[in-house]
C-alpha positions in Angstrom: 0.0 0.0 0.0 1.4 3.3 -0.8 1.8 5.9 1.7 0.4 9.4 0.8 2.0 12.3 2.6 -1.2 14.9 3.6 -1.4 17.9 1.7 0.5 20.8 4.2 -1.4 23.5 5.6 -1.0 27.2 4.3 -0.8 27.8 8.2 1.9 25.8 8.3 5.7 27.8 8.7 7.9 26.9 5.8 10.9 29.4 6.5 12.1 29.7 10.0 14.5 32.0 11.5 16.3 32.7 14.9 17.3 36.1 15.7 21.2 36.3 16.9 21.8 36.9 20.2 18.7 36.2 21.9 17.0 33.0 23.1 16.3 30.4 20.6 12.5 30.4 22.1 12.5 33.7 20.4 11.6 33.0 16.4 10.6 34.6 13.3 8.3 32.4 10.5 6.7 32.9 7.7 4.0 30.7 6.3 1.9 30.7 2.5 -1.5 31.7 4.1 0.6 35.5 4.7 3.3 37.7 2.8 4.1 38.6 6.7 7.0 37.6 8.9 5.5 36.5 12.3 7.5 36.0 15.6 7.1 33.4 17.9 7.7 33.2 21.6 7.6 30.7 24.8 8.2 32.3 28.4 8.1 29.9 31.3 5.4 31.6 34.0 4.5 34.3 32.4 0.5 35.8 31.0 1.6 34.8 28.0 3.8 32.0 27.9 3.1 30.6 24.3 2.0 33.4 21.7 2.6 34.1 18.2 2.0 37.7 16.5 2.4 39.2 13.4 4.7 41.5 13.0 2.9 43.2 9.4 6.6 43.6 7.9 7.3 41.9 4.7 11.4 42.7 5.0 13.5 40.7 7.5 15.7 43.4 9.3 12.0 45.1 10.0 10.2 41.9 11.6 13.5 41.6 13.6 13.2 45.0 14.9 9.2 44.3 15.6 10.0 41.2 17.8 12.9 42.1 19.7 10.5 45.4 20.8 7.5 42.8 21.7 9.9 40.3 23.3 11.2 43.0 25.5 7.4 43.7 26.7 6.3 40.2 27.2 9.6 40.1 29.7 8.3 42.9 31.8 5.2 41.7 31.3 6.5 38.6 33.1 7.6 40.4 35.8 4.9 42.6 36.8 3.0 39.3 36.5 4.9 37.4 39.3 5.4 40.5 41.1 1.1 40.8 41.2 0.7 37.5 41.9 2.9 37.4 44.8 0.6 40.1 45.8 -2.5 40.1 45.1 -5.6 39.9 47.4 -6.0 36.4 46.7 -2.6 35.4 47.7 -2.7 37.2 51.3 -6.3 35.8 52.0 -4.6 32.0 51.1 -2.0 33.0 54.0 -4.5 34.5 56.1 -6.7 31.0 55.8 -3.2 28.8 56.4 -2.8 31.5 59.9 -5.9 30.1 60.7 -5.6 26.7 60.2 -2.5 27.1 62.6 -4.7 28.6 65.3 -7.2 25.8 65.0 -4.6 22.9 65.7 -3.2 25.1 68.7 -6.7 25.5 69.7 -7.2 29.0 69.8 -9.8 29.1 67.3 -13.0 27.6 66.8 -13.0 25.3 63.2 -16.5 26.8 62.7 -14.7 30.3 62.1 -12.8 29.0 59.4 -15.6 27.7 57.6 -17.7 31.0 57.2 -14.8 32.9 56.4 -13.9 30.8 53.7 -17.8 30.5 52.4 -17.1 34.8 52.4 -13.9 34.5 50.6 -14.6 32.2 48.0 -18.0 33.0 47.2 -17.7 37.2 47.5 -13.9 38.8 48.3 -12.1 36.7 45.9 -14.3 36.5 42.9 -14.5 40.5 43.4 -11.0 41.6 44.6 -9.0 38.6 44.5 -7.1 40.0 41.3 -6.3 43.2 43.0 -2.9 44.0 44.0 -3.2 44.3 47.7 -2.0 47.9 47.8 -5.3 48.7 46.0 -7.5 47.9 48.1 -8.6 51.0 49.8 -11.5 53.1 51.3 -13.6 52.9 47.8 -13.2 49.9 47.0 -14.7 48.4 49.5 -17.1 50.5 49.8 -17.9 49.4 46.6 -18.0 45.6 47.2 -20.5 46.4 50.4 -22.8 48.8 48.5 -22.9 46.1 46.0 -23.7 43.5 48.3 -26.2 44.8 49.9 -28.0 46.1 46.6 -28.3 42.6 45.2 -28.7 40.5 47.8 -30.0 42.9 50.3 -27.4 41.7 53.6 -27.9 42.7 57.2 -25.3 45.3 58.4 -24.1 42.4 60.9 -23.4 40.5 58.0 -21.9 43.4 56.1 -19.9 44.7 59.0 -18.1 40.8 58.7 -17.3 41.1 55.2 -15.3 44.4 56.0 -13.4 42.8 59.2 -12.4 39.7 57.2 -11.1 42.1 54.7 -9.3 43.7 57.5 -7.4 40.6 58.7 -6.4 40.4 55.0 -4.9 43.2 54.8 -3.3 42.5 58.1 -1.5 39.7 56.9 0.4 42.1 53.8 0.9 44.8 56.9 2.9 41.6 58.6 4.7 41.3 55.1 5.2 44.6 54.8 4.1 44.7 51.4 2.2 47.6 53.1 3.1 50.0 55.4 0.0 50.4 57.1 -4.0 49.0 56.9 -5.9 51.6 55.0 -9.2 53.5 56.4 -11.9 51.0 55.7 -15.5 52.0 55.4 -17.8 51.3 59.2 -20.6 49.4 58.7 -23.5 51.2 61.1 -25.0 48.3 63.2 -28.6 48.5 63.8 -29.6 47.2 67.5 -33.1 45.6 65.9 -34.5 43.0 68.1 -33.8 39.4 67.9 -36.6 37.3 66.4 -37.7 35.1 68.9 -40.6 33.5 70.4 -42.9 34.6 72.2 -44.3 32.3 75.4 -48.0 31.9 73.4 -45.6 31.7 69.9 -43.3 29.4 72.0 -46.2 26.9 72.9 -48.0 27.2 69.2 -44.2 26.0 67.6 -44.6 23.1 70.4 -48.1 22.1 69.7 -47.2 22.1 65.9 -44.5 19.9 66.6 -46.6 17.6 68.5 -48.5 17.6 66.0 -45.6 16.7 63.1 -44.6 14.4 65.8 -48.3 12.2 65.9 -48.9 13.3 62.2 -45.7 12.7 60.1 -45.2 14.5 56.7 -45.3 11.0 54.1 -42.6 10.2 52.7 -39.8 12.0 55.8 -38.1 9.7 57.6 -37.6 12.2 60.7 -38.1 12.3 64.0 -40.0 15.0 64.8 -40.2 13.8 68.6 -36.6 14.5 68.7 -36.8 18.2 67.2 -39.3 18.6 70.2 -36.5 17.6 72.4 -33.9 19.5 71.1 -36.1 22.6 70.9 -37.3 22.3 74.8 -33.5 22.0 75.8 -32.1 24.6 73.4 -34.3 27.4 75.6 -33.5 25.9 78.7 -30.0 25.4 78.2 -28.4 29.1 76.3 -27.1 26.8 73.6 -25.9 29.0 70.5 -27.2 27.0 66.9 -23.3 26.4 66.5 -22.8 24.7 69.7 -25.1 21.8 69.8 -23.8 20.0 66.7 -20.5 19.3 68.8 -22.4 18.5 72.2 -22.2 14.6 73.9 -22.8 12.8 77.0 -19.4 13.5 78.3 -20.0 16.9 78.3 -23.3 16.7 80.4 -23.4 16.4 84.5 -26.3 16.7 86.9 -26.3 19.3 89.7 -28.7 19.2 92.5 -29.4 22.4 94.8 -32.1 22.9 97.3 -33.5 19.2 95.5 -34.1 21.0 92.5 -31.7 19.3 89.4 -29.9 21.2 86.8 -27.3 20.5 84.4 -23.8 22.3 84.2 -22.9 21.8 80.3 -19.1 21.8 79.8 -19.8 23.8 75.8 -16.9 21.8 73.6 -16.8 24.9 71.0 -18.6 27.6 72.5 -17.9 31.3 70.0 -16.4 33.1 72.9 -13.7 30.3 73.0 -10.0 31.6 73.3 -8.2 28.9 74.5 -8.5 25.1 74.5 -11.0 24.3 76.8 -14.7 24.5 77.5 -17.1 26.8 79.2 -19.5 25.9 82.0 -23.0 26.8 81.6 -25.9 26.0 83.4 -29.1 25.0 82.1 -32.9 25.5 84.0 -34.4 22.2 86.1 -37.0 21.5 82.3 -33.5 21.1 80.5 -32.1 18.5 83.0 -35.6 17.1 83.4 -35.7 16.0 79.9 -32.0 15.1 79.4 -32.5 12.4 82.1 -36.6 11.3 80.5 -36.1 11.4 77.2 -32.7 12.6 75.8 -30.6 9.7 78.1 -32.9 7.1 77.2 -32.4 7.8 73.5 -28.5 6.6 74.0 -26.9 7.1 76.7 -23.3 5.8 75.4 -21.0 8.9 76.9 -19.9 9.9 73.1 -23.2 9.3 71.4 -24.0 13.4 70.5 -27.5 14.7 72.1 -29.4 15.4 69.3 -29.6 13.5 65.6 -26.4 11.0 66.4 -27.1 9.1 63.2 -26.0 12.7 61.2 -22.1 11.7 61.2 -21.0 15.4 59.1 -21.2 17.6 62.6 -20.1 20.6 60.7 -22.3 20.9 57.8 -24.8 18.0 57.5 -26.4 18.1 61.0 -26.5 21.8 61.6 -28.2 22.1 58.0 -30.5 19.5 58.2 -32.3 20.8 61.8 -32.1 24.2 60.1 -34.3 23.0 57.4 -36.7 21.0 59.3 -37.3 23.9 61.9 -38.3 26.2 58.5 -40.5 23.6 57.7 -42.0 23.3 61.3 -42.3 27.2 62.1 -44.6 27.0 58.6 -46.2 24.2 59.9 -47.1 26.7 63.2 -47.6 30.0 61.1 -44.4 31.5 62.5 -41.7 32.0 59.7 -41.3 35.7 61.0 -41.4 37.9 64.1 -43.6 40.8 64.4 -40.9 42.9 62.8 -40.8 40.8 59.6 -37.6 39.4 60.8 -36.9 35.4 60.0 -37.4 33.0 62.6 -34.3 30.4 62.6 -32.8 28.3 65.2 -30.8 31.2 66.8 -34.7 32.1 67.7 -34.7 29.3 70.6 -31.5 31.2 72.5 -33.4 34.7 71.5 -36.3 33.3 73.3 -34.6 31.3 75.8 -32.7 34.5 76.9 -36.0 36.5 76.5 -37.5 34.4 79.0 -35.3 34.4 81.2 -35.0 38.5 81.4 -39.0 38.8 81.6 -38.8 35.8 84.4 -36.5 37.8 86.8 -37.6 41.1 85.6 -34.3 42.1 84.3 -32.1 41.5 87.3 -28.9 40.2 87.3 -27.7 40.3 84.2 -23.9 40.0 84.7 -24.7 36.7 85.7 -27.2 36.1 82.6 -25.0 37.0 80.4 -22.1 35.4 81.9 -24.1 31.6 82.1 -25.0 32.5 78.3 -21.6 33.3 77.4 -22.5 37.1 76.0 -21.8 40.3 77.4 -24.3 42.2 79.5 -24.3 45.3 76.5 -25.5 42.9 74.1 -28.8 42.2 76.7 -28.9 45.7 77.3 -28.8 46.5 73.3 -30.4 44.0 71.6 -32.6 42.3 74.6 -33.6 44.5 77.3 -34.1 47.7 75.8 -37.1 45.6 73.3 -38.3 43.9 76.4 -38.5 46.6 79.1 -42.1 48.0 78.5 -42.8 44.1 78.7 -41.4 43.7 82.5 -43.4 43.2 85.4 -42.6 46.5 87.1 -43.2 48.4 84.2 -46.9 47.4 83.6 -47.5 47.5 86.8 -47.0 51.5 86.9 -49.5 51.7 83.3 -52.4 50.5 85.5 -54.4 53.8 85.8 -57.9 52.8 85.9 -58.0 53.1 89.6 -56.1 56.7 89.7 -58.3 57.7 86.5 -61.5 56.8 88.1 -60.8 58.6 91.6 -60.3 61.4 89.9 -63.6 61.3 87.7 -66.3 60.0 90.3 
């Protein structure tokens, strides 16, 4: 059988040339599809590490010319390449998450930290500034990325305000560098002391009675057990348990406390937010928490590493959390509670709201170093955000709104 060669492309070079004293990556061709001279390059690392161009000259000493020029630019272009890259937002938020990876395994910092600054990085920072030479990122630019953040997807300034600290710590890490001299003005986030969206004791009983009610009358097809979302709901309020502090919570870290014959529980929290060293901190729960750890919880496994709540969910960090999230949405439908009276959301975070809440209205606002202590908060966050919304609420102060008698002595 005989061999035929295929035809060659008019694309491909038939005369090649290398131009004296530079690098043989460096090349002029021509090829029948063009009456040009075109110049071929390869630089290892660089924007543009295998390119070809025309140089639209016809004569030799001219294309020369041309590429020696462009071959000088793609070198600098190199280096300001590398020199960006070693710079760049991006590249100081990777060292920033590796600075906190090395806090973790000292345990100084909770993992759960890590995880929502990296769902902000990836999903927000980085796509939007993670090209960005790190000296510029300044006052407008961020203000920028925040004003555009809020317009499309309408974030609370909590949530806003983190965006701009992460940012921050950044930049914090190219101040340690000292790729910069200093961390630039950055724009403050106004926090809004709203309320917290929590439940009120008729709203409280209703989002019980509904679970009862999921818990005689399953959903078909949901293998779930709404009996012990009914438990974990009872001992979230009676216990001060943050949503991010459950997931991690086991046997081992429950014991029993009895004073004046009434039992409690003193809750040894394995990754409580205010954590800054390895450890736990204590907290105490109320007598209905410890009543129906020892009824119902206890009797559900009692093997000292078996978690609390939902031990069959074996992803603690992201599967269980997300799961109870999603079933408490569909139980506060269920009741007719999805939102407060201020529109706000009703989540899981709403069972410490109310369990706080309760607990303020229950002692008429006394004491609230040692509220806030147990709770692990600060006593200006119930001042700000609890007690202020619930003052007109407390005993005392209804009290002194009964006129009728006054009003009718004075009109016989």
């Amino acid at each position: 059988m005989v061999k035929h060669s295929s035809p060659r492309s008019r694309h491909t070079p038939t005369e090649i040339r290398q131009i004296r004293g530079f690098p043989t990556s460096l090349k002029l061709f021509r090829m029948p599809a063009s009456k040009y001279w075109y110049v071929r390059m390869y630089i290892p690392g660089g924007p543009s590490s295998g390119v070809k161009k025309s140089t639209r000259c016809e004569r030799i000493p001219d294309a020369e010319e041309f590429a020696i020029n462009w071959y000088e630019e793609r070198l600098l272009e190199k280096r300001e390449y590398r020199e960006l890259g070693a710079n760049t937002f991006a590249a100081y938020a990777e060292k920033f998450q590796e600075q906190q990876k090395r806090l973790i395994r000292r345990g100084e910092l909770d993992a759960g930290m890590l995880y929502q600054d990296d769902l902000k990085l990836e999903n927000d920072l980085l796509p939007y500034l993670g090209k960005k030479h790190i000296k510029q990122i300044d006052y407008n630019t961020i203000d920028e990325f925040i004003d555009e953040l809020h317009n499309e997807r309408n974030l609370a300034q909590s949530t806003l305000k983190k965006y701009v600290i992460l940012v921050r710590k950044v930049l914090k890490e190219a101040e340690k560098g000292g790729v910069i001299d200093y961390i630039p003005t950055l724009p403050v986030v106004k926090r809004v002391d709203n309320p917290r969206p929590w439940f009120k004791p008729d709203e409280y009983q209703r989002l019980l009675d509904a679970c009862r009610d999921l818990r005689e009358n399953p959903p078909p097809d949901t293998d779930f057990s709404w009996g012990e979302l009914y438990d974990f709901i009872v001992f979230m309020v009676h216990s001060f348990l943050r949503p991010s502090e459950w997931k991690h919570l086991q046997n081992k870290h429950i014991r029993f406390i009895q004073d004046d014959g009434i039992e409690q529980l003193v809750i040894s929290v394995p990754n409580p937010k205010t954590k800054k060293a390895s450890g736990g901190i204590d907290s105490t729960t109320t007598e209905v928490a410890a009543d129906i750890y020892r009824k119902r919880i206890l009797k559900r496994n009692d093997n000292p590493n078996a978690y609390l709540f939902f031990d069959y969910l074996k992803n603690r960090e992201r599967t269980a959390p997300d799961t109870i999230s999603r079933k408490f949405r569909y139980l506060c439908e269920h009741a007719g509670l999805n939102c407060d009276a201020y529109g706000q959301k009703h989540t899981t975070y709403s069972l410490r709201h109310s369990s706080l809440c309760f607990q303020i209205l229950k002692t008429g606002g006394n004491d609230l170093f040692g509220l806030a202590k147990n709770a692990r908060t600060s006593v200006m966050m119930l001042e700000n955000f609890y007690l202020r919304h619930l003052s007109p609420q407390l005993p005392e102060f209804t009290k002194q709104l009964r006129t009728k008698r006054i009003l009718e002595s004075a009109n016989p």
